[in-house]
N, C-alpha and C positions, 0 to 999 in steps of 0.2 A: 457372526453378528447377532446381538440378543435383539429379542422381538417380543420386550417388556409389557408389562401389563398397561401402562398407558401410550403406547402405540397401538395394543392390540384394542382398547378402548377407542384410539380416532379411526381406525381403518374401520371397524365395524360399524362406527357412526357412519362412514363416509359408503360404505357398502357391507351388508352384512355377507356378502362370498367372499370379502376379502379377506385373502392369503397371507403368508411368510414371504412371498414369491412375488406377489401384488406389491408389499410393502417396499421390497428391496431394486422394487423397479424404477430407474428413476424419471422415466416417461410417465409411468404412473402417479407419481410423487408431482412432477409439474401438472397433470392433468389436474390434480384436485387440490391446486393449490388454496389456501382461504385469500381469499380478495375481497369479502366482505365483513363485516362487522356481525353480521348474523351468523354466519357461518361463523366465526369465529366465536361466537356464545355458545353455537349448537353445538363444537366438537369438545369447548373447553368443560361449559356448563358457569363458567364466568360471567358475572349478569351486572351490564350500568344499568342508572338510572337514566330516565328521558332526558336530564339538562344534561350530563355527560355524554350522551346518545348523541344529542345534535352539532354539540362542539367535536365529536369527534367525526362525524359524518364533514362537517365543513373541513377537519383536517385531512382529510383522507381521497377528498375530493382535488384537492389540491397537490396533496402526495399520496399516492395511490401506496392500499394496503395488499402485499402478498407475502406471503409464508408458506414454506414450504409443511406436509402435515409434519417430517420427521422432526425439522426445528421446531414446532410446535407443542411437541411434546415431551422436549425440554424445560416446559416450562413448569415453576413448582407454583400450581395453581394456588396453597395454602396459603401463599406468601408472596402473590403473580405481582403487584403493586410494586414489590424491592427486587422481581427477580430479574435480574443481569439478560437472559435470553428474551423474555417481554420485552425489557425496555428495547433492546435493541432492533425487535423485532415487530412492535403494534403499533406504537407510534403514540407519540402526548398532541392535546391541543395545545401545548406549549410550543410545536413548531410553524402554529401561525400567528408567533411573535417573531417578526422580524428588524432587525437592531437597526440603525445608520451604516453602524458598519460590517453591515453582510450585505455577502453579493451573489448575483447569481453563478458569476464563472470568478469565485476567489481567485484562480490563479493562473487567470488569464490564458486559459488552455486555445482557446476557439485564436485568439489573437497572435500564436504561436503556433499555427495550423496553416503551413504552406498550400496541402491541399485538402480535400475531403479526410478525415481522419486521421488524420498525422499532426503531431503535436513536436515538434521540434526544439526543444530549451536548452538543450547541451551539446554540447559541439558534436561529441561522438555517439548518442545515440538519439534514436527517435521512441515517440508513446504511440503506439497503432492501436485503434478503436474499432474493432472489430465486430462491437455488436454491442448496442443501448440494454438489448435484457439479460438481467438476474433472475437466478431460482427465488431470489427472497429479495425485499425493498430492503435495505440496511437504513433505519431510519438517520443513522451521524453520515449516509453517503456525502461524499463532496460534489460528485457531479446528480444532484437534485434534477438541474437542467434538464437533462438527457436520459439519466436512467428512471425509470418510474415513471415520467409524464407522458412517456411515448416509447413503446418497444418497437426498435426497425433494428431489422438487421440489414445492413450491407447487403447488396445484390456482389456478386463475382465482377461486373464492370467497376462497379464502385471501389471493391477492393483491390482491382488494378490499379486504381488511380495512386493507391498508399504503395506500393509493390514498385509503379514507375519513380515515384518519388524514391522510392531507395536505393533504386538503382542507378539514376541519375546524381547519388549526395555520396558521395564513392568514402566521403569521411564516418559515415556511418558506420558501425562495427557489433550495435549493439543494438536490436529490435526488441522491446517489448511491448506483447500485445495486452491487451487489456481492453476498459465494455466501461459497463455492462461485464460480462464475465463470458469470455471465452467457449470456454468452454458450453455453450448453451449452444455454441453449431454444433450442428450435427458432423458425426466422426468424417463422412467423406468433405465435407467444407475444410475441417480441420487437419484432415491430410494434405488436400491442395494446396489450403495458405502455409504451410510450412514449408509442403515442396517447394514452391515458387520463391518464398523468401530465403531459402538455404542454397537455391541455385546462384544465386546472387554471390560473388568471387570477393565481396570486402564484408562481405556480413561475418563475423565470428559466432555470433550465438545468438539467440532469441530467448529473451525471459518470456513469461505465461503468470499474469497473476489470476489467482483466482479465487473464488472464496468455497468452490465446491464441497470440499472434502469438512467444509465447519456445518456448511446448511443443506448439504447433499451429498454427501457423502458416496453414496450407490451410483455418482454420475461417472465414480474413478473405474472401471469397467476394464477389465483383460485387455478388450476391443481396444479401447483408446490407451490403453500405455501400448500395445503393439503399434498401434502409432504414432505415438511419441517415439518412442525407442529411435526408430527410423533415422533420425532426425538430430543426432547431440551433438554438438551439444546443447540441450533444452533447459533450462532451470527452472522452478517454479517458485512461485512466492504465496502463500494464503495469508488468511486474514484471522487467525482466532485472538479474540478480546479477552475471553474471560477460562480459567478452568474446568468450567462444568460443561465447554462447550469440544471438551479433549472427552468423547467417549468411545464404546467399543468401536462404533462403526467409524466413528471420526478417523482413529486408530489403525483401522482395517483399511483405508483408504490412504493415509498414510503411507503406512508399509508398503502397499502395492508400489507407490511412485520412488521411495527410496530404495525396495529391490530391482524396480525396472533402470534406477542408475541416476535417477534425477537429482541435484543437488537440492535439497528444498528451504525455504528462506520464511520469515514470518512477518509479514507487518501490524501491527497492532495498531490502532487508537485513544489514548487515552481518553477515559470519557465520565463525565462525573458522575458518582453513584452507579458505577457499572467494575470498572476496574482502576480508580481512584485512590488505589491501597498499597503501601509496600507490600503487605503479605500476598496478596491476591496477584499481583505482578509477579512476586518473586515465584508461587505455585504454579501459575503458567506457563512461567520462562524454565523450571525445571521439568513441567510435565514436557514442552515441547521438547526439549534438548536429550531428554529419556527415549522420546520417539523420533528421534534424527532430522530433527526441527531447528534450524539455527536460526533465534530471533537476528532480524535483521533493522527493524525500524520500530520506536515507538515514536508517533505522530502527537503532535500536538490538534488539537483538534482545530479543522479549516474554519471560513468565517463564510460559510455558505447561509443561507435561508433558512434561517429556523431552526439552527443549532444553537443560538447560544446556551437550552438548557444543558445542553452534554458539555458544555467548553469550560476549565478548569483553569487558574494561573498558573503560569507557565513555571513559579515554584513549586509548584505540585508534583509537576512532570520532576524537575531537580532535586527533590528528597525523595522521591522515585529514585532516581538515581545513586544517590548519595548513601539511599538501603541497599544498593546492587553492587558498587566499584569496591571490591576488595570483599566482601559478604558471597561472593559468587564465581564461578567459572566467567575468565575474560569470554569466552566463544558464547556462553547463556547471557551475555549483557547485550541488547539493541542497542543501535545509536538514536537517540533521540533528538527529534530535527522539530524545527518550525517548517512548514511549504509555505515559503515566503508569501500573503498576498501581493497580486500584479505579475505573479509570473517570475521571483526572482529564483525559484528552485529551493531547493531543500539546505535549512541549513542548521548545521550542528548547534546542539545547544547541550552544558554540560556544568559541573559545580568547576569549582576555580581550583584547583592544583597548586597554581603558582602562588606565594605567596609575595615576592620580589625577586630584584635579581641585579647584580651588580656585572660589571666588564669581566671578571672572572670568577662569578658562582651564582650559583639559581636557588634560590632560597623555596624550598617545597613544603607541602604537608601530603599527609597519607590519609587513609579513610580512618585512622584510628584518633587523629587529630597529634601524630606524631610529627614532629617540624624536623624538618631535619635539608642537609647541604648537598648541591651537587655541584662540582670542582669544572670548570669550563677549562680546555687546552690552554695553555699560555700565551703559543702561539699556533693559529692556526693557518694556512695557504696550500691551496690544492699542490699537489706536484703533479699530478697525472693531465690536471684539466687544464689549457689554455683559453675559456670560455668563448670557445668560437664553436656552439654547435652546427650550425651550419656543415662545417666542413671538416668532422669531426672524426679523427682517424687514430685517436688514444687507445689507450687500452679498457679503456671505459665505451668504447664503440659496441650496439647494436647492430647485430644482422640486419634487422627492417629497417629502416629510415619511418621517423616521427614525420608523418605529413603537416601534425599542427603543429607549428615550433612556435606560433607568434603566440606570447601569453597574453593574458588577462588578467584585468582587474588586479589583487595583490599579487596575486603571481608575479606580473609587469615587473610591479617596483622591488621585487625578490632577485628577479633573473638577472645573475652574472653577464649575459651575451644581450641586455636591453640597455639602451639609457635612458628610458623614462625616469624621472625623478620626482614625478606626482601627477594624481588624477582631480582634472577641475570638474566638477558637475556643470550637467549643460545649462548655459542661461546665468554661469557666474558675475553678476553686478562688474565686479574688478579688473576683471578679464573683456567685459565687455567693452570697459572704459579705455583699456590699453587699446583694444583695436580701434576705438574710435580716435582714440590722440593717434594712431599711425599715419 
């Protein structure tokens, strides 16, 4: 791991014994995190004036400033106003402008919370919140709420509570935890809560997102992949936004989790004046996919408190796209989703493919703006399926039996073995008049 000349610049601010050793510690590194505005002059040497001084005191006050020293010294102080790691890291008095429409909990998380920390929006998996603090504030975070205004972690009673509920929703298959950031218990908490969730006979796997390995790198430690290891299968998900924020140690941290066996996955934020660029997208997405990083999500950014300076139109994310689909490895493209607000879940958003399509052809184009024909069967009729899954003993038969057979929403109106033939929203005028003439 290098131990640059401006790292070796804030540690000596921050202690003149400080070490190589000091630096890579990362109890250390939380210990002397900057949470102040002062402290953040003193280690940069970055200096506001009084009127910026006060507005940023009342932002901060509001949304609490922490930075880890090592993210901090990512920053290219010549040019700290445009750099990608400040912005996301110090915070504007722009996020105490807040819109109509931003919310505190965009997406209805707390409302989708059968019990204390559990967050339940998809049939087969749960979100477990295991812990409100981060190493760093992420000033685009979505839950504002929770993380930054108040660090609690979970007591062990409390996180039974998330544990009973899983074990009690037997359709559950897919736990992932998540904060606040995980990883900020300590390694014997995060042995326990794995043990106890992997005891559980219909849990298949646990994701872990985290954003460690971007803003603290030194937290990915021998100690915790041996216990992770324990435990697979585990996946992990991080958060890097920009490519200057892909460095040695980011790198070194990496490595560890993909030799210890973990599949690792990326989710991104689109965010304006940060990574708002094909090219800076598309150098991420190949720096990650070099270090055994498969992006997984670019986010649209939520409609929380005080984002709307990072929030871009949603065509921005789509010629985002439009530089990636056929310009790059399918596995280095994310899907890029809207997280519905109200809680509808994540949903793909992408340029248009189809151009038409008749009873027998699909009229397409290509990324090159190539038109071209795809030929539909003449006739088509399953021979193997008699749409009775229920009781389904073809040759198309799975060993496990589907516990959820009942679909939803378009699914419904898709399913061979449904007769639904439309969905009324609730409170239809039309619908309501037919019951009342019955």
């Amino acid at each position: 791991m290098i131990y640059n000349s401006a790292q070796k610049e804030i540690a000596n601010k921050i202690a003149t014994s400080s070490k190589l050793s000091n630096w890579k510690d990362w109890r250390w590194q939380l210990k002397h995190s900057i949470r102040s505005l002062e402290k953040f002059e003193f280690l940069t040497g970055i200096k506001f004036d009084d009127t910026e001084r006060k507005e940023l005191e009342k932002t901060f006050e509001k949304f609490p400033l922490s930075i880890t020293p090592y993210y901090l010294s990512l920053i290219d102080k010549s040019n700290f106003r445009h750099d990608p790691v400040f912005k996301q890291s110090f915070g504007s008095v722009d996020e105490l402008t807040t819109l109509q429409s931003e919310l505190e909990d965009p997406l209805s998380e707390d409302k989708d919370s059968p019990v204390r920390g559990i967050t339940h929006r998809y049939p087969d998996r749960v979100l477990f919140h295991v812990s409100n603090v981060c190493s760093m504030y992420c000033r685009h975070c979505t839950r504002k709420r929770k993380v930054g205004d108040v660090d609690f972690v979970p007591s062990y009673d409390e996180l039974k509570e998330g544990i009973e509920y899983i074990k009690r929703t037997p359709q559950v298959r897919d736990v992932l935890l998540s904060g606040g950031d995980p990883f900020m218990l300590p390694d014997d908490k995060i042995d326990w809560l794995l043990s106890e969730i992997t005891k559980i006979p219909h849990v298949e796997l646990v994701r872990i997102g985290t954003r460690m390995p971007v803003v603290l790198p030194y937290r990915i430690t021998d100690e915790l992949i041996s216990i992770l290891k324990k435990y697979q299968p585990v996946w992990i998900n991080t958060h890097f936004n920009h490519p200057n924020e892909i460095t040695a140690s980011a790198k070194e941290a990496i490595r560890k989790l993909a030799d210890g066996g973990f599949p690792l996955g990326n989710q991104s934020v689109l965010l304006a004046d940060v990574n708002d660029c094909p090219r800076i997208m598309k150098t991420l997405l190949h720096k990650l996919v070099k270090n055994r990083v498969r992006p997984y999500y670019l986010y649209q950014c939520d409609l929380s408190e005080g984002l709307s300076h990072f929030r871009t139109p949603i065509g921005k994310g789509i010629e985002i796209m439009e530089s990636l689909v056929g310009h790059t490895s399918g596995f280095a493209r994310p899907t890029y989703v809207i997280d519905a607000p109200g809680g509808g879940g994540k949903i793909p958003v992408m340029p248009n493919y189809i151009i038409s399509w008749s009873t027998n052809k699909v009229v397409l184009r290509n990324y090159e703006g190539v038109i071209t024909t795809y030929k539909e069967p003449d006739s088509y009729e399953p021979k193997m399926c008699d749409r009775n899954c229920e009781e389904c003993d073809l040759e198309l038969k799975i060993s496990e039996k589907d516990e959820e057979l009942e679909a939803v929403g378009i699914e419904k109106l898709l399913a061979d073995n449904d007769d639904t033939i439309s969905l009324v929203p609730e409170n239809n005028e039309r619908f309501q008049r037919r019951d009342d003439n019955e």
